[in-house]
Residue frames as qw, qx, qy, qz and C-alpha x, y, z in Angstrom:
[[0.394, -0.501, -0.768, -0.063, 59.68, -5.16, -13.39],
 [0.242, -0.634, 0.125, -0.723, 57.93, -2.50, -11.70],
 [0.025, 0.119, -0.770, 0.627, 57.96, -2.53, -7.59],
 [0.166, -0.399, -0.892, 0.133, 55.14, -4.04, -5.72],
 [0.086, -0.573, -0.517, 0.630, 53.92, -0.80, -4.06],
 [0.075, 0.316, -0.132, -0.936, 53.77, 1.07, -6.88],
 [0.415, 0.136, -0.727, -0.530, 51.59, -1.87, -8.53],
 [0.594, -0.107, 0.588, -0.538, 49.09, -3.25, -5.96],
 [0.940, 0.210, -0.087, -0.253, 47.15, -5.51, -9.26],
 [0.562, 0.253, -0.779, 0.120, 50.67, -7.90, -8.77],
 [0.393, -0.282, 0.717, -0.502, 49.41, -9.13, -5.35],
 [0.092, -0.059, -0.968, -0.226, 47.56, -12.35, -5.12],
 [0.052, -0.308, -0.747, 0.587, 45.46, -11.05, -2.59],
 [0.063, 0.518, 0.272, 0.808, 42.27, -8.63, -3.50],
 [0.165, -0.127, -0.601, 0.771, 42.19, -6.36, -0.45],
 [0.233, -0.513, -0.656, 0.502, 39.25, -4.64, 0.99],
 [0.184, -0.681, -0.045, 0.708, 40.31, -1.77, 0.34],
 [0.018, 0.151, -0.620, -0.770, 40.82, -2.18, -3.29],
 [0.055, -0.464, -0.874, -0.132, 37.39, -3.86, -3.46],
 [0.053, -0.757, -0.463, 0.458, 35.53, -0.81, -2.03],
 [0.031, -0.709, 0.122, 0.694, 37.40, 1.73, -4.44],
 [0.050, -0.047, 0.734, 0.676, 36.88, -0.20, -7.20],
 [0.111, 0.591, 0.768, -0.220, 33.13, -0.77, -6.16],
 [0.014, -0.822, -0.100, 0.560, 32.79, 3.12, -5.59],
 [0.133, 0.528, -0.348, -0.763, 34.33, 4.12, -9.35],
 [0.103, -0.066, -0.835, -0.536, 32.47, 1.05, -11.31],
 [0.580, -0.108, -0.124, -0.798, 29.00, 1.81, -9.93],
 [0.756, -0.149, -0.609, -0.190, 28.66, -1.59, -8.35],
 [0.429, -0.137, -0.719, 0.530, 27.67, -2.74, -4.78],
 [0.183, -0.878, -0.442, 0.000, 24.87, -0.76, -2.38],
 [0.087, 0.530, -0.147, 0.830, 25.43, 3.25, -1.89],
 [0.524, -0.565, -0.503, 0.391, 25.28, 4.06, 1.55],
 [0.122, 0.474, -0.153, 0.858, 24.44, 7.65, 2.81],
 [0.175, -0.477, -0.649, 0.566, 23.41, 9.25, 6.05],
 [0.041, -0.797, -0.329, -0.504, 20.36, 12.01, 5.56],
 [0.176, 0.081, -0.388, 0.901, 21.15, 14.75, 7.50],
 [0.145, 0.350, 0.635, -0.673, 18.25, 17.15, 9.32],
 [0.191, 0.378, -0.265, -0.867, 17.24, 18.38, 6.48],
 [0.370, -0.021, -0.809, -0.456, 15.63, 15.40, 4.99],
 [0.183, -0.279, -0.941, 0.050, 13.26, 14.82, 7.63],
 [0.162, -0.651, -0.675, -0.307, 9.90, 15.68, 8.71],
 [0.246, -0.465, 0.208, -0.824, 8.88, 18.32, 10.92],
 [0.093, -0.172, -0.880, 0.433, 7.46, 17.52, 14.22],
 [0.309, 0.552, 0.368, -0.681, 4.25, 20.09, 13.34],
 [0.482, 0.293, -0.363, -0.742, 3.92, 19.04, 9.87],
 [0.821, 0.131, 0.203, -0.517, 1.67, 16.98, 8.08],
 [0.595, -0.105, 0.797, -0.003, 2.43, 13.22, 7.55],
 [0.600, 0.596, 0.528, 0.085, 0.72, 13.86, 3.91],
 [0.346, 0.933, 0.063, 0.072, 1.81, 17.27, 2.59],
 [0.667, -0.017, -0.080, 0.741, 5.32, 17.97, 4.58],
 [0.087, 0.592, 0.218, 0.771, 4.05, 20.89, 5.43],
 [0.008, -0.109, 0.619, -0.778, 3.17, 23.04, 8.54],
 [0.052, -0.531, -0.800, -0.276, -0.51, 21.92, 9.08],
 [0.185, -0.362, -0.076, -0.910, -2.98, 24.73, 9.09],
 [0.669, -0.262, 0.106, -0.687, -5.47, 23.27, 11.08],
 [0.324, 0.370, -0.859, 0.146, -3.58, 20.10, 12.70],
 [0.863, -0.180, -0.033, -0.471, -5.18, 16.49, 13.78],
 [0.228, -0.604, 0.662, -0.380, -4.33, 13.79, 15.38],
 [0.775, 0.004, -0.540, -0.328, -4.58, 9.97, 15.03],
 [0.791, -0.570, 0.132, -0.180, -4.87, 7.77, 18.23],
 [0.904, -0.182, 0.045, 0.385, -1.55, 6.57, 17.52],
 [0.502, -0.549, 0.146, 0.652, 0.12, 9.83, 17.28],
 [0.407, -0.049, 0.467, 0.784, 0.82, 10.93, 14.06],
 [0.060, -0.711, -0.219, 0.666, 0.04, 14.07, 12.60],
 [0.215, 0.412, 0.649, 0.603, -2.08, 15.38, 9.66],
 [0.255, 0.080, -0.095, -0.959, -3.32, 18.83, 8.41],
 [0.468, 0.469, 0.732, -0.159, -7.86, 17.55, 8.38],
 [0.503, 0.649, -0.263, -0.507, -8.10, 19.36, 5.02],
 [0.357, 0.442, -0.803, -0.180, -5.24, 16.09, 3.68],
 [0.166, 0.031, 0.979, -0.117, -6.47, 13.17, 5.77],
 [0.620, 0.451, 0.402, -0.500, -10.02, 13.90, 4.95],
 [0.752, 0.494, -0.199, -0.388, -9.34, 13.54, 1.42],
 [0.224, 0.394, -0.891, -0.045, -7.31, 10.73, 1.84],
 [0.385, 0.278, 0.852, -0.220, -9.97, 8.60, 3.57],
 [0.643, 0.510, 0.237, -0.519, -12.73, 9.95, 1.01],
 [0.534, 0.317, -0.747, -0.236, -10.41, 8.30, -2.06],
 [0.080, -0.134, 0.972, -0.175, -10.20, 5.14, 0.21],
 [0.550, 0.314, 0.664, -0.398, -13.89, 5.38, 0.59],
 [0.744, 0.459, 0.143, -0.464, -14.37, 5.55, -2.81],
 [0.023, 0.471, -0.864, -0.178, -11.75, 3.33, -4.00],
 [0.504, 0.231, 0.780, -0.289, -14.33, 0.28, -1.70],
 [0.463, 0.527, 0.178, -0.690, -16.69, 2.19, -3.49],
 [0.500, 0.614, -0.496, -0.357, -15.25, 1.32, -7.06],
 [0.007, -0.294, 0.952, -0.090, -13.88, -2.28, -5.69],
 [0.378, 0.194, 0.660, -0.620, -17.40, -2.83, -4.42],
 [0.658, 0.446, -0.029, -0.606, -18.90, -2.12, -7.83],
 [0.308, 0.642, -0.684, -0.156, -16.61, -4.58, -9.54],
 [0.063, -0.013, 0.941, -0.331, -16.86, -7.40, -7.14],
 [0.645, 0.467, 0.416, -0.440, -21.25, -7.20, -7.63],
 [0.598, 0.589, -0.245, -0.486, -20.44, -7.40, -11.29],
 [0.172, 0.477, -0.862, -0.001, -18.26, -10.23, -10.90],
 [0.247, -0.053, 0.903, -0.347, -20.65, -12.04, -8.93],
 [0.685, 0.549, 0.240, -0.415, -23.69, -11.45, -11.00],
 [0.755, 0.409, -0.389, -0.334, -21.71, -12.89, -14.40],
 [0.002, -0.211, 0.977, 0.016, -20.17, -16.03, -12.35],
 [0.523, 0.272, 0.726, -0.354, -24.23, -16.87, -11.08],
 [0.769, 0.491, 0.055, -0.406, -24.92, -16.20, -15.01],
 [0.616, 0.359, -0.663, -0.228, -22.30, -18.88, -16.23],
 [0.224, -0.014, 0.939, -0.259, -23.37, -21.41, -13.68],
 [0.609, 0.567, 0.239, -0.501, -27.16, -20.43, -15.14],
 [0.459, 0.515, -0.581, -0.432, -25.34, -21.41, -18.62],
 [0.195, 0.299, -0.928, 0.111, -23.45, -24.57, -17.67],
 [0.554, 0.291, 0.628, -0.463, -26.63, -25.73, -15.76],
 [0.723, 0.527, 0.107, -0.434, -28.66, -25.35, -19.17],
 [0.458, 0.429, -0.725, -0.284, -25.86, -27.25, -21.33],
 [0.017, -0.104, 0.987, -0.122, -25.59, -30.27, -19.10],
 [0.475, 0.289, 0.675, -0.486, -29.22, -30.07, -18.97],
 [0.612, 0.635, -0.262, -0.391, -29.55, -29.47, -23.07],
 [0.329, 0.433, -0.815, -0.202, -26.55, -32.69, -23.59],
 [0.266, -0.140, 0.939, -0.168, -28.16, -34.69, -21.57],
 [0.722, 0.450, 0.083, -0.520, -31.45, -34.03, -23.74],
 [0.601, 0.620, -0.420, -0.279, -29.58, -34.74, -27.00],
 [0.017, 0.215, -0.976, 0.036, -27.55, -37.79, -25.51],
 [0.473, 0.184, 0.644, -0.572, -31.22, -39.34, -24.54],
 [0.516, 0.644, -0.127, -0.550, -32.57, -38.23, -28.21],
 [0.163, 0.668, -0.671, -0.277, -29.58, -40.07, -29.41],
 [0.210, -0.186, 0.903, -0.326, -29.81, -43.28, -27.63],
 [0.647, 0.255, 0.671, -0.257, -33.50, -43.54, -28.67],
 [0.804, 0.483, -0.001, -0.347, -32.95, -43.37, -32.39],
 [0.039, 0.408, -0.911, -0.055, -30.23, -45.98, -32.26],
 [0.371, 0.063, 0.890, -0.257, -33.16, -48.22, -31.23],
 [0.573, 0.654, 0.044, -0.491, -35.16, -47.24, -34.32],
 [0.436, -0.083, 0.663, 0.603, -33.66, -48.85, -37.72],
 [0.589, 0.669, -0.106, -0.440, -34.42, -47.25, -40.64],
 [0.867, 0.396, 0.245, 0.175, -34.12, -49.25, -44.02],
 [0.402, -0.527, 0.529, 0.530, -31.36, -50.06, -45.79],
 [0.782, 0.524, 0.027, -0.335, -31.14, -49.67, -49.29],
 [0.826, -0.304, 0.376, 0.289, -28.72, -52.21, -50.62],
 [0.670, 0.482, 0.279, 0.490, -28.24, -51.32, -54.35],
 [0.297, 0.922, -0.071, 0.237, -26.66, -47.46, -52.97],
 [0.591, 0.466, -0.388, 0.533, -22.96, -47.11, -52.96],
 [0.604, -0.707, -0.156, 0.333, -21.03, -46.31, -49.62],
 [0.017, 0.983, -0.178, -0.035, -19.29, -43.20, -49.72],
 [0.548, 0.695, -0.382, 0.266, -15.01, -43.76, -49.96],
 [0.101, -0.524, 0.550, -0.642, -14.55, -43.11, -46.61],
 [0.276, -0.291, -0.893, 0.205, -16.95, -46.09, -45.66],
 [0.075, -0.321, -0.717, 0.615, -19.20, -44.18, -42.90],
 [0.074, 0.617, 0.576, 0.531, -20.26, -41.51, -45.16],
 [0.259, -0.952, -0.147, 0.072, -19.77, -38.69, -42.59],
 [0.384, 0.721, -0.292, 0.496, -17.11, -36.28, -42.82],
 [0.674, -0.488, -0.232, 0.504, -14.28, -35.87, -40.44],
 [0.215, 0.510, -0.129, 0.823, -13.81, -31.77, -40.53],
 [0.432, -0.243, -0.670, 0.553, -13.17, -31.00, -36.79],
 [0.087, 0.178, 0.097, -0.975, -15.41, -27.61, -37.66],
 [0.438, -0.328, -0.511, -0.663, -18.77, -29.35, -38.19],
 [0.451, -0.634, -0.602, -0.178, -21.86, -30.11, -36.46],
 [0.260, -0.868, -0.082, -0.415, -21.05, -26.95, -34.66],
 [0.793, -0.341, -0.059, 0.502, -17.35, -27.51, -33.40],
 [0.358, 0.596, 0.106, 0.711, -16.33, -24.24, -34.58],
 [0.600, -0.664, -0.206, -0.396, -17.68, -23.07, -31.41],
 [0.869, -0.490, 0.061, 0.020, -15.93, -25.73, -29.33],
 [0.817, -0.086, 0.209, 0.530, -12.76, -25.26, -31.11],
 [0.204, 0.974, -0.088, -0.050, -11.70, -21.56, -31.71],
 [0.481, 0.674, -0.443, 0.345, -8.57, -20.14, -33.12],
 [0.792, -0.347, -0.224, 0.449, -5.71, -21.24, -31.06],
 [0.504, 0.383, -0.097, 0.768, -3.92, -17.82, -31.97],
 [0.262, -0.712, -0.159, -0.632, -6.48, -15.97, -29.97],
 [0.452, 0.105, -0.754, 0.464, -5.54, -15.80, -26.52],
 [0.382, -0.059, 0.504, -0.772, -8.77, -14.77, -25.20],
 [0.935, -0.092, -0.248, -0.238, -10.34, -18.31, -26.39],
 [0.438, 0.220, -0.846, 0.209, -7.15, -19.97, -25.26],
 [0.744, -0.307, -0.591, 0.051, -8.46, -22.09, -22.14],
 [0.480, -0.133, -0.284, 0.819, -5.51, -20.50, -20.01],
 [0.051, -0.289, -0.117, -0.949, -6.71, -17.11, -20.86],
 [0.374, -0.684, -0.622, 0.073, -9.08, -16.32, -17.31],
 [0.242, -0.827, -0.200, -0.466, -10.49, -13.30, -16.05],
 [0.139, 0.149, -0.680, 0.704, -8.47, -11.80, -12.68],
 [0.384, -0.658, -0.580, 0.290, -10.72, -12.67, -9.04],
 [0.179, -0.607, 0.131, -0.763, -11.66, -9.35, -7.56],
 [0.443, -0.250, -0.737, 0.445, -11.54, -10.14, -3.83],
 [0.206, -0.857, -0.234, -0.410, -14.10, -8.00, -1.70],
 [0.142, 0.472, -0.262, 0.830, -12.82, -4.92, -0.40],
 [0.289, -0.535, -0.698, 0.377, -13.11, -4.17, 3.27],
 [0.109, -0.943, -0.200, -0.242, -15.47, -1.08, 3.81],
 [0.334, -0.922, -0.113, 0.160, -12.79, 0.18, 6.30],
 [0.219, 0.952, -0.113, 0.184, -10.32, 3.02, 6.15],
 [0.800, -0.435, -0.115, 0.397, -6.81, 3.33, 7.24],
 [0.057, 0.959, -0.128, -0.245, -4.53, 5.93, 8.07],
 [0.779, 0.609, -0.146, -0.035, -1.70, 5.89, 5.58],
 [0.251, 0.726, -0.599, 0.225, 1.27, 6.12, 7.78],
 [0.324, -0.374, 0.805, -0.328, 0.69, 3.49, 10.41],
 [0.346, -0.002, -0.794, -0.500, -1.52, 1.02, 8.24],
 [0.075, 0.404, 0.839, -0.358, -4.30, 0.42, 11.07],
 [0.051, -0.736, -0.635, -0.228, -7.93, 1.30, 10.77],
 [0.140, -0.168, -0.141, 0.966, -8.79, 4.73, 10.88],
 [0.049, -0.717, -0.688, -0.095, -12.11, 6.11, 11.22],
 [0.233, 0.681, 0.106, 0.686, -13.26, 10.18, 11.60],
 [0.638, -0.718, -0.072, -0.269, -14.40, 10.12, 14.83],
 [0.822, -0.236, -0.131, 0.501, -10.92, 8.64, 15.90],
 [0.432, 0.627, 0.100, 0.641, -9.43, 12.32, 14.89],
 [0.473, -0.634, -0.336, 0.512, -8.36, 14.86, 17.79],
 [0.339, 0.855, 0.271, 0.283, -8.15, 18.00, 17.44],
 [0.788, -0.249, -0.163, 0.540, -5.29, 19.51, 18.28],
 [0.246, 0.909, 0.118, 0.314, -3.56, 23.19, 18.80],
 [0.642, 0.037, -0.197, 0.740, 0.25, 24.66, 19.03],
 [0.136, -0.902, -0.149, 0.382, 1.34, 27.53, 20.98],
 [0.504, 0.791, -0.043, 0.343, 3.01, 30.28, 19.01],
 [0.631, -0.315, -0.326, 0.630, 5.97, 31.40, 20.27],
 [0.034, 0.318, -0.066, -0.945, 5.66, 35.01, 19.13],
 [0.335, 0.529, 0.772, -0.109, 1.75, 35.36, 18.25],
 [0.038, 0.773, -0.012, -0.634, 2.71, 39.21, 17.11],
 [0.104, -0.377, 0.745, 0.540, 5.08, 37.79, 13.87],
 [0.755, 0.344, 0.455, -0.322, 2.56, 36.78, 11.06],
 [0.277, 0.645, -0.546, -0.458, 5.15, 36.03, 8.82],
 [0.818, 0.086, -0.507, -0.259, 4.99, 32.61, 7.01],
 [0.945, -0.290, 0.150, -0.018, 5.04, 29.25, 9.42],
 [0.911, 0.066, 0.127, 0.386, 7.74, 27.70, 7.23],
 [0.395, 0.703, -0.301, 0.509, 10.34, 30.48, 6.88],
 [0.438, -0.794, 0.220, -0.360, 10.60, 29.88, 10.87],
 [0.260, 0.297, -0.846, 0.357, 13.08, 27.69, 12.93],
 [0.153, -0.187, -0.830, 0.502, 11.02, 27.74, 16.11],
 [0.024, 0.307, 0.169, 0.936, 7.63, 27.79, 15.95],
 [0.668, -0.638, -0.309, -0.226, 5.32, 26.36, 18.58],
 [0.007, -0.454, 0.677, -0.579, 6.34, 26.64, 22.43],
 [0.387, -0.139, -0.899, 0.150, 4.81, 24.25, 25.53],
 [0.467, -0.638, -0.293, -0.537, 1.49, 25.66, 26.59],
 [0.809, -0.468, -0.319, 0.157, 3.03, 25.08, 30.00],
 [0.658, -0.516, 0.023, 0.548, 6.24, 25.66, 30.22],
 [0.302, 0.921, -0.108, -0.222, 6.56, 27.94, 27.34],
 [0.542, -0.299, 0.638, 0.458, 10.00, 25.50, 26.03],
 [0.367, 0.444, -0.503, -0.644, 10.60, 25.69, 22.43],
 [0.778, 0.126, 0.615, -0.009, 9.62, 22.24, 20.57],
 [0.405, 0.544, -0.610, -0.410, 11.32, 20.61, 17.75],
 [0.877, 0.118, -0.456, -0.093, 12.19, 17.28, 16.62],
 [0.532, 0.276, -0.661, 0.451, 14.72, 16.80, 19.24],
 [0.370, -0.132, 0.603, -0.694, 12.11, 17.50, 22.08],
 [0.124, -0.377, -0.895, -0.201, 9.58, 14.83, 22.72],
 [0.340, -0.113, 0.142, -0.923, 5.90, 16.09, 22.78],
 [0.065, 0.358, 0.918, -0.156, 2.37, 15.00, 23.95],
 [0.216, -0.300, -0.439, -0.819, -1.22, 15.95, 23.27],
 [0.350, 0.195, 0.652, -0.644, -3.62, 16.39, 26.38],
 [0.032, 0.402, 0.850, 0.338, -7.00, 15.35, 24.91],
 [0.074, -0.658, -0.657, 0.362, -8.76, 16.94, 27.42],
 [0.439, -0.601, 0.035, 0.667, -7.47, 20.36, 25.47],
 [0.690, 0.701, 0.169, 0.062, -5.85, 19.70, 22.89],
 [0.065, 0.943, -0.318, -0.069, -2.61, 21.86, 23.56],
 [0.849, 0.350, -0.216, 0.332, 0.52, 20.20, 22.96],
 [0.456, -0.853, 0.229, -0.108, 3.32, 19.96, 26.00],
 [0.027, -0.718, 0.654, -0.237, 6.69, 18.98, 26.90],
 [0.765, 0.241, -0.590, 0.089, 7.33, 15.36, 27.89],
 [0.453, -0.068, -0.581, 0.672, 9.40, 16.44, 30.28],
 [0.489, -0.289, 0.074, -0.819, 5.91, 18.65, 31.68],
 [0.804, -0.002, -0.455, -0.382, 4.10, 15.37, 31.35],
 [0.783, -0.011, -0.547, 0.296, 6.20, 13.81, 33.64],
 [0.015, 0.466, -0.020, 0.885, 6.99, 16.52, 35.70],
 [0.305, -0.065, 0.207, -0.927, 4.28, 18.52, 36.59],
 [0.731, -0.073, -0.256, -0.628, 1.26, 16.37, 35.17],
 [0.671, -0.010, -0.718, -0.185, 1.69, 12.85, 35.99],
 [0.301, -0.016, -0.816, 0.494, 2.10, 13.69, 39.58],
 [0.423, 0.243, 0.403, -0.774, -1.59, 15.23, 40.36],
 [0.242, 0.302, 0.875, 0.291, -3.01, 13.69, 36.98],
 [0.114, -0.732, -0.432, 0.515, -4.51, 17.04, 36.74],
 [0.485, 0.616, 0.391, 0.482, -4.89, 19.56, 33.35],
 [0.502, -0.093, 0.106, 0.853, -2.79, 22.46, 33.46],
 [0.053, 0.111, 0.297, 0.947, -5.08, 24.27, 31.17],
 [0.580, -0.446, -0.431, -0.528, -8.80, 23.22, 32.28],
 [0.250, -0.480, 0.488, -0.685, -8.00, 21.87, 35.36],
 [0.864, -0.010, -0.102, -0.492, -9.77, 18.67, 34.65],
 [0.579, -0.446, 0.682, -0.014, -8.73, 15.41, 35.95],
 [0.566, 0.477, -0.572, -0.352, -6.69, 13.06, 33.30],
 [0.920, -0.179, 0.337, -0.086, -6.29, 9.35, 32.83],
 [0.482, -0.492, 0.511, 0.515, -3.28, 7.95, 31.51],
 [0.491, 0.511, 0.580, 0.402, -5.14, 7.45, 27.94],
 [0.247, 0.943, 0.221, 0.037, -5.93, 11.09, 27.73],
 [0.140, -0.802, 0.427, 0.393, -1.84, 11.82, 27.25],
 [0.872, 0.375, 0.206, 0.239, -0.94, 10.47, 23.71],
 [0.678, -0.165, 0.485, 0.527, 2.49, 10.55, 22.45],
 [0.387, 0.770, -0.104, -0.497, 3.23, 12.94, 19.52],
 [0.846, 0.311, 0.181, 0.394, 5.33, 11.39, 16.38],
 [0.062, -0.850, 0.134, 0.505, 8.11, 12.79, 15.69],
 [0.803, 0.582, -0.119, 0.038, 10.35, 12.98, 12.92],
 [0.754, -0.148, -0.186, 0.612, 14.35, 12.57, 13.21],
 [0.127, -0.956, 0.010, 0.264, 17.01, 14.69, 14.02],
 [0.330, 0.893, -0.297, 0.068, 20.18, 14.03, 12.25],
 [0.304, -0.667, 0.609, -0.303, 21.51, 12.04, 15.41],
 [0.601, 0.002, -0.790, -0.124, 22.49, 8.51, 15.29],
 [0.015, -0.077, -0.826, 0.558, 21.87, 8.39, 19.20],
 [0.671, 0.236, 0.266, -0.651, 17.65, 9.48, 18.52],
 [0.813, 0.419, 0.318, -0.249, 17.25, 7.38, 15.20],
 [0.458, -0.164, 0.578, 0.655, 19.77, 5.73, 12.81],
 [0.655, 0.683, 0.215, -0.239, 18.52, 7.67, 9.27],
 [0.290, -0.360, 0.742, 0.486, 20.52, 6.10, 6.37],
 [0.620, 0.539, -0.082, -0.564, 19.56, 5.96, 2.69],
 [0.326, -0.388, 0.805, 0.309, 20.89, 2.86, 0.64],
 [0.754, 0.536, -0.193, -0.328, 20.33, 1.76, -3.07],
 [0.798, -0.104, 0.592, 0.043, 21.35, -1.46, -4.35],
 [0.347, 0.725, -0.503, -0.318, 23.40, -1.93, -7.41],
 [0.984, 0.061, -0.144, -0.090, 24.60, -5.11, -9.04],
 [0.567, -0.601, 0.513, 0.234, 27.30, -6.94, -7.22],
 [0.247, 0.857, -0.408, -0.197, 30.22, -7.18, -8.63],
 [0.973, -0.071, -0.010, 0.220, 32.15, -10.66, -9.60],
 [0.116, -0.824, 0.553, -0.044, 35.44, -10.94, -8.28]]
């Protein structure tokens, strides 16, 4: 008999530990990873491409799109309505023409029930010396006359079946939204916005750089691991720690000179950094659990 330690499967017990390492080599239970810096956004790119934005905007709640990508992203939305809109008139113009139907049957059976009713009160002669039919009544019972063929289609077809209904279109709301924070978004809500360079001389690509705006102020570097704001009154893009600083304590633009209100400093989005102490970023896929 072989020795316990070399043979863990003779315990009674199934540790933890064995459970996780068998998890991990049979492909069952959730993968768990941490993304590193690399997987997130830029603080100066776009929220649509992932890219550095060429000509960078601003949504009242911060987040940050190149106006070449958000513009066409609202113009699909608008014409998305657009296409929902058409769909939803067509829907309503053929329910008001089968209520226009159903109106004229009940108004056509009740004719023919009426019709009925008064030649029941008629008799017509009887002739006594002709035969009654086998059946007695002398009308047929195929469930596909007097124009039940109609009222009874194929059962195989499953657009006669009963069950078998058209999907509701529900009307679309005319308005837009921006794609990362799901609120309304409109064009006029857009800010324009503009980074300092740190070296305006270097016109080599954006993205081959590490560091490429500085703080129209203080002239700090900015990344993901600095928070930033957006003066309105401007546009330029500063330091937090400026914002707090220098600005909040005259309420006074830096670059115009114009007096701010606490709306006209908005919050920038950022993206992570890598750090569990700014933002936990973990990735995790589900997998089927394993019976034990």
């Amino acid at each position: 008999m072989t020795r316990h330690g070399k043979n863990s499967t003779a315990s009674a017990v199934y540790t933890y530990h064995e459970k996780k390492r068998d998890a991990a080599t049979s492909g069952f239970g959730t993968l768990s990873k941490r993304l590193g810096k690399d997987s997130v956004k830029g603080f100066d790119c776009c929220c649509l491409t992932l890219q550095p934005c060429k000509e960078p905007v601003v949504t009242p709640d911060g987040y940050l799109y190149d106006r070449e990508a958000i513009l066409e992203c609202l113009l699909h939305q608008k014409r998305e309505v657009a296409r929902k809109m058409k769909e939803y008139e067509k829907q309503k113009k053929r329910q008001s023409k089968e209520l226009e139907e159903l109106a004229e049957a009940e108004h056509r059976a009740k004719v023919e029930k009426f019709e009925k009713q008064e030649r029941t009160l008629s008799s017509a002669p009887i002739d006594p010396f002709k035969k009654p039919t086998e059946s007695g009544t002398g009308e047929t019972i195929s469930n596909m006359s007097s124009g039940k063929a109609k009222a009874l289609p194929s059962f195989w077809v499953p657009s006669m079946t009963p069950q078998a209904k058209a999907s509701q279109v529900e009307k679309p709301e005319k308005k837009t939204y921006c794609p990362t924070s799901g609120k309304p978004l409109k064009l006029k809500d857009l800010i324009s916005i503009e980074f300092s360079l740190i070296d305006e001389t270097d016109r080599s690509p954006l993205i081959s750089k590490d560091a490429r705006y500085k703080c129209a102020v203080t002239h700090d570097a900015l990344s993901n691991s600095v928070p930033c704001a957006v003066l309105k009154s401007c546009g330029k893009v500063v330091t937090m720690d400026c914002v707090e600083r220098l600005i909040r304590k005259d309420m006074l633009c830096p670059i115009t000179g114009k007096t701010l209100k606490p709306d006209d400093i908005l919050p920038l989005q950022r993206g992570g950094t890598g750090y569990s102490k700014v933002n936990d970023l973990k990735a995790s896929t589900p997998k089927p659990a394993m019976q034990t």
